[in-house]
C-alpha positions as CSV (number, residue, x, y, z in Angstrom):
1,X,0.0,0.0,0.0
2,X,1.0,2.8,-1.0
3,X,0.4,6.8,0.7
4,X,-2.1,7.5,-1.8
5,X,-3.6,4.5,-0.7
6,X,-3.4,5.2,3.2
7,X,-5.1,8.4,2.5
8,X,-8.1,7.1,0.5
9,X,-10.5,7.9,3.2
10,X,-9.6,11.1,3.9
11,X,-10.2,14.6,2.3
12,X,-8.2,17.2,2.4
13,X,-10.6,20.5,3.0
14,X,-10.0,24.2,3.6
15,X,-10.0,24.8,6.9
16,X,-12.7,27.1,5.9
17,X,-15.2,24.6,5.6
18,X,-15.9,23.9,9.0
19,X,-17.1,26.9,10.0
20,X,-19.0,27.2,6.9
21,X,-20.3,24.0,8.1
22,X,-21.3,25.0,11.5
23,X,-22.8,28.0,9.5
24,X,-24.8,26.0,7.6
25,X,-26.4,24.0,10.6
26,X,-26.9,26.7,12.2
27,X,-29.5,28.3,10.3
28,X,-33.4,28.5,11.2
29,X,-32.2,26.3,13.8
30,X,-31.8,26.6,18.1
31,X,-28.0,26.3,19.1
32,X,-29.4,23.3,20.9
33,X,-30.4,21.7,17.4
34,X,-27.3,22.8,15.5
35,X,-24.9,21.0,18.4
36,X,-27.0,17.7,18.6
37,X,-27.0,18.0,14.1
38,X,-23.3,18.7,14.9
39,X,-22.5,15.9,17.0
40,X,-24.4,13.5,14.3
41,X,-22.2,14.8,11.7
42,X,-19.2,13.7,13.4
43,X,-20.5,10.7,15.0
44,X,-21.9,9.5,11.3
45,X,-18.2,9.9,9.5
46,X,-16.3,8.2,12.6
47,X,-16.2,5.3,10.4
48,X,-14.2,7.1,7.6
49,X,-11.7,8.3,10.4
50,X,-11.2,5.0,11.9
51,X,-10.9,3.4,8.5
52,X,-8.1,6.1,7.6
53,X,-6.5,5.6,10.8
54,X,-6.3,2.0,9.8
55,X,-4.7,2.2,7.2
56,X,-2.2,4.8,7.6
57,X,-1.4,2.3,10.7
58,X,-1.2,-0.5,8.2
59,X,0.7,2.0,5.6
60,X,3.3,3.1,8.3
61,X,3.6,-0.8,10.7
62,X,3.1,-3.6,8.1
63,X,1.4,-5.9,9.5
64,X,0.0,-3.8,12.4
65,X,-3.6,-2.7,12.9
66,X,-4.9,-0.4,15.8
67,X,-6.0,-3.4,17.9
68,X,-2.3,-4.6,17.8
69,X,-0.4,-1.7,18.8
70,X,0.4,-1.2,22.5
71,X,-1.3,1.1,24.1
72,X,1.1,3.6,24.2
73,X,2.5,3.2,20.7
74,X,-1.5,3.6,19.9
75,X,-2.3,7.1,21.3
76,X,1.2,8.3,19.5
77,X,-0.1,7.1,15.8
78,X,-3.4,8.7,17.0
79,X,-2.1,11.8,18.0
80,X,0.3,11.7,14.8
81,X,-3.0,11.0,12.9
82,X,-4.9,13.9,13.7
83,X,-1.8,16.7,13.8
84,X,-0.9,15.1,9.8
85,X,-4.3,15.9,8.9
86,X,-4.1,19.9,10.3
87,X,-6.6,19.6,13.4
88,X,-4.1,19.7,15.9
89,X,-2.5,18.3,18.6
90,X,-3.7,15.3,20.7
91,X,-2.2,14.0,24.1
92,X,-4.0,11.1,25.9
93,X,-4.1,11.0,29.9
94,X,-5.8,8.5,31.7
95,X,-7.6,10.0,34.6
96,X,-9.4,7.1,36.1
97,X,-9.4,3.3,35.4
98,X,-12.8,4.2,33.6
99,X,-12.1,8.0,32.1
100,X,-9.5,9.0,29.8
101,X,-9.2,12.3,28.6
102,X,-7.6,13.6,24.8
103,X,-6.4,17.3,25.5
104,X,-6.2,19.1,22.3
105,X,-4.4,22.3,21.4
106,X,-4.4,24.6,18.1
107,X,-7.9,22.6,17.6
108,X,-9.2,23.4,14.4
109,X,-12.7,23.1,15.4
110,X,-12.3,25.3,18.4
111,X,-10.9,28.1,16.1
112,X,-14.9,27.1,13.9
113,X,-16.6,27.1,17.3
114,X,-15.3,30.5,17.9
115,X,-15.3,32.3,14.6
116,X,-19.7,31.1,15.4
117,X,-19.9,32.4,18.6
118,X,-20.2,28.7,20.3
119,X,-17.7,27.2,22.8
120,X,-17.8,23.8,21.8
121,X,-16.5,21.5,19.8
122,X,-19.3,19.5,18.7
123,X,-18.1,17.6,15.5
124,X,-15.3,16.2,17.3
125,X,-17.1,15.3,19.9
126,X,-19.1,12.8,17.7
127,X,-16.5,11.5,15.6
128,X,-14.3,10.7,19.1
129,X,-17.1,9.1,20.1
130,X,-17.8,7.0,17.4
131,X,-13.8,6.1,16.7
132,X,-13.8,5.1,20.8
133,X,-16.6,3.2,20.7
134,X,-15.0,0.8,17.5
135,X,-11.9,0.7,19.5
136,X,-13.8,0.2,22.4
137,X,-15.3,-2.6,20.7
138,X,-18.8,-0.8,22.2
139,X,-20.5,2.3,23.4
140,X,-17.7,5.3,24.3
141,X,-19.6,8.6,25.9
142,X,-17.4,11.6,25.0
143,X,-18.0,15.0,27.0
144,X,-16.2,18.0,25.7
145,X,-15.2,20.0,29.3
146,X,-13.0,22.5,28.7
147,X,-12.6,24.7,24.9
148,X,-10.2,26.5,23.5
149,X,-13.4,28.2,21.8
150,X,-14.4,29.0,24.9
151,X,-11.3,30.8,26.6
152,X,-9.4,27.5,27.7
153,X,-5.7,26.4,26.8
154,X,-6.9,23.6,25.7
155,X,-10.0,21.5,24.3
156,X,-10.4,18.6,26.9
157,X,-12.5,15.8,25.8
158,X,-13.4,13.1,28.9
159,X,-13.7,9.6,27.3
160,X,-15.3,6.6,29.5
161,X,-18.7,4.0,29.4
162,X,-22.0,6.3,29.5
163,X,-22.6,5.3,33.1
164,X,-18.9,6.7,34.4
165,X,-19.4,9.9,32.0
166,X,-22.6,10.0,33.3
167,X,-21.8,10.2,36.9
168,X,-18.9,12.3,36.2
169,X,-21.7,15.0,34.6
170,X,-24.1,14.7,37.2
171,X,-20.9,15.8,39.4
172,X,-19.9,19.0,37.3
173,X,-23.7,19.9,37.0
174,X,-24.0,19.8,40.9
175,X,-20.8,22.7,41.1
176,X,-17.3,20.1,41.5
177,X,-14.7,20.4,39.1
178,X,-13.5,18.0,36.5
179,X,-11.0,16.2,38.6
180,X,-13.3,16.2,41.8
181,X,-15.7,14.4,40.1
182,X,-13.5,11.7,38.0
183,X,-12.3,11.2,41.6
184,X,-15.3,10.6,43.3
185,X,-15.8,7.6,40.8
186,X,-14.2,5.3,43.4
């Protein structure tokens, strides 16, 4: 295989075009409907991500497939992934046995989020989840906590089962911070 081949699932778009994206959604409709439309977006082209990761595992590890990488060797290749395609940069950081978390910086979705007035990255979001959950090998909440959009350093997406994100939520909604409440998990 070749690197044309390893990039057959992915585009390579203007960064442009996800704020004209956001745009789009955005119009005649609530924020509430243009974030959950949002999140869909991303959660319904996972797939193409995860395939692309794939194969530019397969391009760059003959033999290799994101199921057989160690973990650590893993989150590099996804990191390298998503800076190679001009999102930005990802670091992994495992909070809790149930809750990681992917800190993003120079996110190109926050810069989107901005530019519309939102502090949220909503797109990612949805694809995160959806590339989690096939890693996962089931259902992966994603929770976006902290945005660059927003004012933040970073864009902080927590990563766990729906119950531990759940219980992490209900924890933030009731006033504790973000490592408060991954502790209080147990």
């Amino acid at each position: 295989m070749n690197a044309t081949a390893a990039a057959a699932h992915v585009l390579r778009l203007p960064a442009a075009f996800l704020p004209a994206v956001r745009r789009a959604l955005a119009q005649d409709r609530s924020p509430m409907d243009a974030a959950t439309l949002l999140r869909q977006v991303g959660y319904d082209s996972g797939a193409g991500f995860h395939a692309a990761l794939e194969e530019r595992i397969a391009w760059e590890r003959p033999g290799a497939s994101v199921g057989t990488l160690p973990e650590g060797e893993f989150w590099a290749e996804f990191s390298a992934f998503w800076a190679d395609a001009g999102w930005g940069t990802v670091r992994h950081v495992q909070m809790h046995p149930g809750v990681g978390a992917l800190e993003c910086e120079g996110w190109a979705e926050a810069a989107a989020a901005r530019e519309a007035g939102d502090g949220f990255c909503h797109l990612t979001t949805g694809i995160f989840a959806d590339m989690l959950g096939r890693l996962a090998g089931g259902d992966v909440a994603v929770m976006e906590v902290e945005c660059e959009a927003a004012g933040a350093d970073r864009c902080r997406f927590l990563f766990g089962g729906p119950a531990a994100l759940g219980a992490v939520y209900q924890e933030m909604a009731e006033g504790h911070g973000v490592e408060l409440a991954v502790a209080r998990l147990g």
